[in-house]
C-alpha positions, -999 to +999 in steps of 0.1 A: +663-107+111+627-103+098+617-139+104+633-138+134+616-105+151+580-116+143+555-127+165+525-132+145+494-116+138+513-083+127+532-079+162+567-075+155+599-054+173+609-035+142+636-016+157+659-020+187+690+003+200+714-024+207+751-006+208+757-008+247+776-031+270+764-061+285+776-085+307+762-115+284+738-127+314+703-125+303+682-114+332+707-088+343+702-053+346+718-045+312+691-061+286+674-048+260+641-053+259+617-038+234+579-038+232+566-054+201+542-032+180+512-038+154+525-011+131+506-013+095+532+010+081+561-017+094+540-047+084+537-032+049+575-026+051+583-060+061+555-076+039+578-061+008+608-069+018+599-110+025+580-109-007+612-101-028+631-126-007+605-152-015+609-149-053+644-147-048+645-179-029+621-197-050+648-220-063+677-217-042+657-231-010+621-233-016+614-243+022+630-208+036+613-190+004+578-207+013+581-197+047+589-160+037+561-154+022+537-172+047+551-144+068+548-117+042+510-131+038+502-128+074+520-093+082+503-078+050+467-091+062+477-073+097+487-042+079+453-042+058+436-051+092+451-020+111+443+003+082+408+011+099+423+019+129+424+050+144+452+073+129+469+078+168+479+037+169+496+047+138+537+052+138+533+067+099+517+091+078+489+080+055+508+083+022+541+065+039+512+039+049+496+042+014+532+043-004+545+013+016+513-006+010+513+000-023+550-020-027+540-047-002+506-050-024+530-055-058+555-077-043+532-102-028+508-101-067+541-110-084+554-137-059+517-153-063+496-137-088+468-133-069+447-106-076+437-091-037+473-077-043+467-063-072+432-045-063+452-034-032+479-018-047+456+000-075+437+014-047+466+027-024+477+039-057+449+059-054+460+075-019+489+087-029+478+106-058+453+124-033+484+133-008+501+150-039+496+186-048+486+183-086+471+221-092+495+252-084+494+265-054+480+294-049+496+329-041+531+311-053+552+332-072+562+307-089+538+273-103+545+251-074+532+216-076+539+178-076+553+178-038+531+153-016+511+159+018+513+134+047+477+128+040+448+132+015+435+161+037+467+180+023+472+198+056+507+192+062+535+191+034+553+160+038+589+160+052+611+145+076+631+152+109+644+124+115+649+090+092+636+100+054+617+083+037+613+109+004+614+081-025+581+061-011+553+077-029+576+079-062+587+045-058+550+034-051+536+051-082+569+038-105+562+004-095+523+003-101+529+020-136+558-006-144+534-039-130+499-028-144+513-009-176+475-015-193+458+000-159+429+031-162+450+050-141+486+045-153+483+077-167+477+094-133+506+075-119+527+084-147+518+122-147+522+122-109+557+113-114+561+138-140+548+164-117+570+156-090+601+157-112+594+190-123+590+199-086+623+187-079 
């Protein structure tokens, strides 16, 4: 479904609400038909997610696996592309951006070992421990910290109405300390993760 809903340079339909009748006649008043977007946040997503397939394929059928992460390649250069964009183009928060990067960044370093991915992910590592609170906050009755914020700015506490996405940062911060175990900053990854379990 990810090969097939790609339309290159990092437009893609990423979701589509499908459970209706039709009469089976394309051109009819009954189809579907949904914009594609240039989502960094859904690149990222998909980025990971062809990665993994990729390495999983490597063997099995090393044509489909070659042209997974050909994909992967191009949606993650879309998603680092889009990052300067303004925030209002954006369909995510910066730490679901940074957390979702992050992942993409690590999956794509160990399906090719190139280092881009790795500076990448180090440095959206980086993002994510700025969108967590890491100091108690203040006037709390009791010592409240390790949650995240939807940004750096730490403005708005990160939560969700709709679809969760809860385990990103965490994931994000387990995965960087588990593929660069000899990093500067795995102990700020690790102690973020620590911070956030005593949260929860």
């Amino acid at each position: 479904w990810l090969l097939k809903t790609t339309f290159g340079e990092g437009y893609r339909v990423s979701f589509s609400g499908q459970s209706h009748w039709s009469d089976g006649i394309i051109g009819t008043g009954d189809d579907t038909v949904v914009q594609a977007a240039n989502s960094p946040y859904e690149n990222f997503l998909t980025a990971s997610a062809l990665s993994l397939a990729a390495r999983v394929w490597k063997d099995l059928d090393p044509d489909l696996a070659a042209h997974c992460l050909r994909v992967a390649r191009e949606d993650w250069h879309a998603a680092v592309q889009a990052l300067d964009a303004p925030f209002r183009n954006r369909l995510a928060s910066p730490v679901d951006i940074a957390a979702s990067g992050a992942l993409a960044s690590i999956e794509l370093f160990l399906a090719t070992g190139e280092e881009q991915y790795a500076v990448k992910a180090r440095a959206l590592g980086g993002t994510l421990l700025e969108c967590q609170r890491r100091t108690f906050l203040p006037g709390s009755k009791a010592p409240l910290t390790g949650f995240f914020y939807t940004s750096p700015a730490q403005e708005r506490i990160l939560h969700y109405h709709h679809r969760g996405h809860e385990q990103g940062p965490v994931v994000a911060l387990s995965r960087l300390c588990e593929t660069f175990p000899g990093d500067a900053n795995w102990m700020q990854w690790y102690s973020a993760l620590v911070l956030h379990s005593e949260y929860l």
